[in-house]
ZANU-435089 format. One line per 5 residues: number of its first residue (from 0); their letters; for each residue z, x, y of N, C-alpha, C. Coordinates in nm, 4 decimals. Layout:
N
NUM) A) Z/X/Y/Z/X/Y/Z/X/Y | ...
// end
This chain:
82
0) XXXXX) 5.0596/-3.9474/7.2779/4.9705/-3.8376/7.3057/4.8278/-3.8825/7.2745 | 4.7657/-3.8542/7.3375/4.5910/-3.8912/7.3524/4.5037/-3.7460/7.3112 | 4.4421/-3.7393/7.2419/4.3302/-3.6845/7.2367/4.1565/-3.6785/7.2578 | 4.1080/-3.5614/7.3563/3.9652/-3.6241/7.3877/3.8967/-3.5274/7.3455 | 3.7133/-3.5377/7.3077/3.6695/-3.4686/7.2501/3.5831/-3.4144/7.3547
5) XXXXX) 3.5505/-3.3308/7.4224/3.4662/-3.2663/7.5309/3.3541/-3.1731/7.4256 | 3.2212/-3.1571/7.5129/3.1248/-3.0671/7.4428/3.1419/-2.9568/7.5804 | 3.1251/-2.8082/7.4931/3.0989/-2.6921/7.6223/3.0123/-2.6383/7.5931 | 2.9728/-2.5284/7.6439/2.8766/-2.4405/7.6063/2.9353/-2.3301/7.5976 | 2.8817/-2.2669/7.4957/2.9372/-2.0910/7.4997/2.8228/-2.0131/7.4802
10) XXXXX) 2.7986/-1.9065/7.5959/2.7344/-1.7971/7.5906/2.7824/-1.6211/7.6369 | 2.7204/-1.5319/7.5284/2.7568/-1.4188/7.4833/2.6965/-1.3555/7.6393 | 2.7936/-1.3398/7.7631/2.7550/-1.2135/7.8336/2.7413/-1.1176/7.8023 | 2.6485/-1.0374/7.9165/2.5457/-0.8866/7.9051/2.6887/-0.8030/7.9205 | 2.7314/-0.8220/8.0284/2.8830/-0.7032/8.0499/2.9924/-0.7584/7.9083
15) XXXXX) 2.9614/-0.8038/7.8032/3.0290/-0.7777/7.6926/3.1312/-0.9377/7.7282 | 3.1785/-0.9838/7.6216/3.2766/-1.1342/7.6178/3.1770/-1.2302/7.6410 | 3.2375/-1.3845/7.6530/3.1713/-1.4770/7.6032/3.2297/-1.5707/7.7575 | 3.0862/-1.6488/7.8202/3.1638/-1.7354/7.8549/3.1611/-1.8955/7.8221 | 3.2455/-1.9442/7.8520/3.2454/-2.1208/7.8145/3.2344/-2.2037/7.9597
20) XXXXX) 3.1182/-2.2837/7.9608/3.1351/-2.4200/8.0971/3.0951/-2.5764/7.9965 | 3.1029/-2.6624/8.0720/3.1123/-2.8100/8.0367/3.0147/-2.8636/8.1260 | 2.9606/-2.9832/8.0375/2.8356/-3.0473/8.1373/2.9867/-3.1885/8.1454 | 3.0467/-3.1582/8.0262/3.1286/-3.3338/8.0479/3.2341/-3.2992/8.1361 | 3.2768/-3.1538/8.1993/3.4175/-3.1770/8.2972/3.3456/-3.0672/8.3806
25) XXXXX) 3.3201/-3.1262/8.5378/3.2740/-3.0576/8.6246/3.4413/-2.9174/8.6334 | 3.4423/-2.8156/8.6617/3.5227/-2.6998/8.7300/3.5420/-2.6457/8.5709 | 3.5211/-2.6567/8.4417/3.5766/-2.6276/8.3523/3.5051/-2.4654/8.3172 | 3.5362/-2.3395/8.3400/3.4678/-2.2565/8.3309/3.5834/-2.1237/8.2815 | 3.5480/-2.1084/8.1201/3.6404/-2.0378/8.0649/3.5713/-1.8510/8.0091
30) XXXXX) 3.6489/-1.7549/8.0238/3.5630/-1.6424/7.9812/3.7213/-1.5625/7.8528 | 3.6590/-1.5495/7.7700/3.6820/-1.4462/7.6787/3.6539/-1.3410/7.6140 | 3.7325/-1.2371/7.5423/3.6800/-1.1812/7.4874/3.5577/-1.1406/7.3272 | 3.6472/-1.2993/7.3059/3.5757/-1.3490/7.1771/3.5443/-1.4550/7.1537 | 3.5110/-1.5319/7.0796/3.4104/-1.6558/7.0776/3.5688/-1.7626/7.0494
35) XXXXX) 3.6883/-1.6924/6.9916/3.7571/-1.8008/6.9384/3.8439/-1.8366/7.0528 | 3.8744/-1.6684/7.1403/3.9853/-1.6417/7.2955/3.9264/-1.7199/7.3977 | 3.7674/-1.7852/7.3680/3.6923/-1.8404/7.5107/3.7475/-1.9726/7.4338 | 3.7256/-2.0245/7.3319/3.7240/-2.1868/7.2994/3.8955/-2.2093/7.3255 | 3.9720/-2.1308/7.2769/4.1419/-2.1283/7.3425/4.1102/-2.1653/7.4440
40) XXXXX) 4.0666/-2.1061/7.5396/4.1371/-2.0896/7.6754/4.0432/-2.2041/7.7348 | 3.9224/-2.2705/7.7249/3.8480/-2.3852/7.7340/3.9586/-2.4895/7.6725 | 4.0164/-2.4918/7.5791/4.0831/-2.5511/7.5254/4.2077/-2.6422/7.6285 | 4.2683/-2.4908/7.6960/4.3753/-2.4758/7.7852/4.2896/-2.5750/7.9404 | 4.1711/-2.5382/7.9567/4.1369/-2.5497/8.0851/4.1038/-2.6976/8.1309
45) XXXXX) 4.0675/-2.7123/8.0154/4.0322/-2.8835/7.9397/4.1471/-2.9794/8.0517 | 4.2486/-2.9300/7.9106/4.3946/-2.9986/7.9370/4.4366/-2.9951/8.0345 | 4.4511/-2.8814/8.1523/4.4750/-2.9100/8.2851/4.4022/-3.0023/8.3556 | 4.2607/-3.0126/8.3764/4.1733/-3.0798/8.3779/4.1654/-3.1914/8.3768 | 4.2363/-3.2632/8.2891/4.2081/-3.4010/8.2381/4.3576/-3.4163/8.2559
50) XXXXX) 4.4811/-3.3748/8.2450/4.5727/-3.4314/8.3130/4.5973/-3.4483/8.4492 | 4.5001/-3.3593/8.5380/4.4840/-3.3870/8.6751/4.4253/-3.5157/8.7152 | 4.3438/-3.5765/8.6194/4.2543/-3.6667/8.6760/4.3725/-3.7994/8.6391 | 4.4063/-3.7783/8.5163/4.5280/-3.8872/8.4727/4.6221/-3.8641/8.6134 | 4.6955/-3.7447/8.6368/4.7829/-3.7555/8.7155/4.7760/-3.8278/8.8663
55) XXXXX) 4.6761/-3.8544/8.8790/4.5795/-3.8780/9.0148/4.5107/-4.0004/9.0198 | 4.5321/-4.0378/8.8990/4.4547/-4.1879/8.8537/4.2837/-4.1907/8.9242 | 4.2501/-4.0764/8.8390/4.0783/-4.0598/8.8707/4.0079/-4.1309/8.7503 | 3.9202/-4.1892/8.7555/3.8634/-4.1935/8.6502/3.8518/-4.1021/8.5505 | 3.8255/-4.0771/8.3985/3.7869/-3.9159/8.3084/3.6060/-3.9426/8.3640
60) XXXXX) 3.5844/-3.8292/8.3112/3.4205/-3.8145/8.2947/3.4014/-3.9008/8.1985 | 3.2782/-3.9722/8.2140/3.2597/-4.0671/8.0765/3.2066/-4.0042/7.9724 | 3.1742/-3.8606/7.9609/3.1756/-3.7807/7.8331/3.3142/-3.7608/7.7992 | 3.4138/-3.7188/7.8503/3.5291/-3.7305/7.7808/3.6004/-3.8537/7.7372 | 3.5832/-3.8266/7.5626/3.5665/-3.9935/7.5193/3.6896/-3.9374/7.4450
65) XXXXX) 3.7657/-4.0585/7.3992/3.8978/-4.0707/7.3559/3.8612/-4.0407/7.1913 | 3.9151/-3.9410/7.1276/3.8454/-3.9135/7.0221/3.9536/-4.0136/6.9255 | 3.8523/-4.0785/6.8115/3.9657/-4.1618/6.7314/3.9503/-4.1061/6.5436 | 4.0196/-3.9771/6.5588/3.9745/-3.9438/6.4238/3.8441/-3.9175/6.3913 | 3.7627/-3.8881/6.4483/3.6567/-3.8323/6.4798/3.6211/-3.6495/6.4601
70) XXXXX) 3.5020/-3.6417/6.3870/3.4702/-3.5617/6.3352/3.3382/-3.4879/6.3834 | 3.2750/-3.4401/6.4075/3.1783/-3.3736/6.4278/3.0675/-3.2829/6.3653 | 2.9797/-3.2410/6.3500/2.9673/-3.1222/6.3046/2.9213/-2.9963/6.3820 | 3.0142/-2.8903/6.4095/3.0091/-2.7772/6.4489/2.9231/-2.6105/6.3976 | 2.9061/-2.5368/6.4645/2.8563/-2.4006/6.3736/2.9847/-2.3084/6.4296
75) XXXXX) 3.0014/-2.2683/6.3464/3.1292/-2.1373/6.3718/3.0649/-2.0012/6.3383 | 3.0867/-1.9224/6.4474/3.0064/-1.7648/6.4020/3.1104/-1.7399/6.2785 | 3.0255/-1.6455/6.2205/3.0662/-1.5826/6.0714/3.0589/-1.4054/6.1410 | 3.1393/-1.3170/6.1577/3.0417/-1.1742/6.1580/3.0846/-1.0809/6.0441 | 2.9641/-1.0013/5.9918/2.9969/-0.9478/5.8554/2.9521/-0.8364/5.8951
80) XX) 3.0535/-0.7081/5.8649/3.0278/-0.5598/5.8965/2.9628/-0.5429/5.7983 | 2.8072/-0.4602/5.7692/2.7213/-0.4267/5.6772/2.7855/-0.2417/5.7095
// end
């Protein structure tokens, strides 16, 4: 099993939920209700994604880099009912 590390973007739509796209996997375009249901399902969309290109013997995007234990640093929303 292989693991790759992709960057997306997530932004908070006006009609309420969040959506997720990728500059590193062109078609990757995920919408949720919450910031964690959009990175799931980006998650999910990924993986189809990138086993299509394996299945097909496409090249990956050369942003999708073979992650080797690799770490990052991320921001995770926090929300606190006042």
């Amino acid at each position: 099993m292989s693991e790759y590390m992709i960057s997306i973007k997530i932004e908070k739509l006006e009609e309420g939920g969040y959506l997720a796209t990728s500059d590193s996997i062109q078609g990757l375009i995920a919408q949720g209700r919450t910031i964690a249901e959009t990175m799931e399902i980006a998650q999910d969309v990924a993986k189809k994604l990138i086993e299509s290109y394996i299945e097909h013997n496409d090249p990956l995007p050369f942003e999708a880099n073979k992650s080797i234990n690799h770490l990052t640093n991320v921001q995770i929303p926090v929300s606190i009912e006042a």
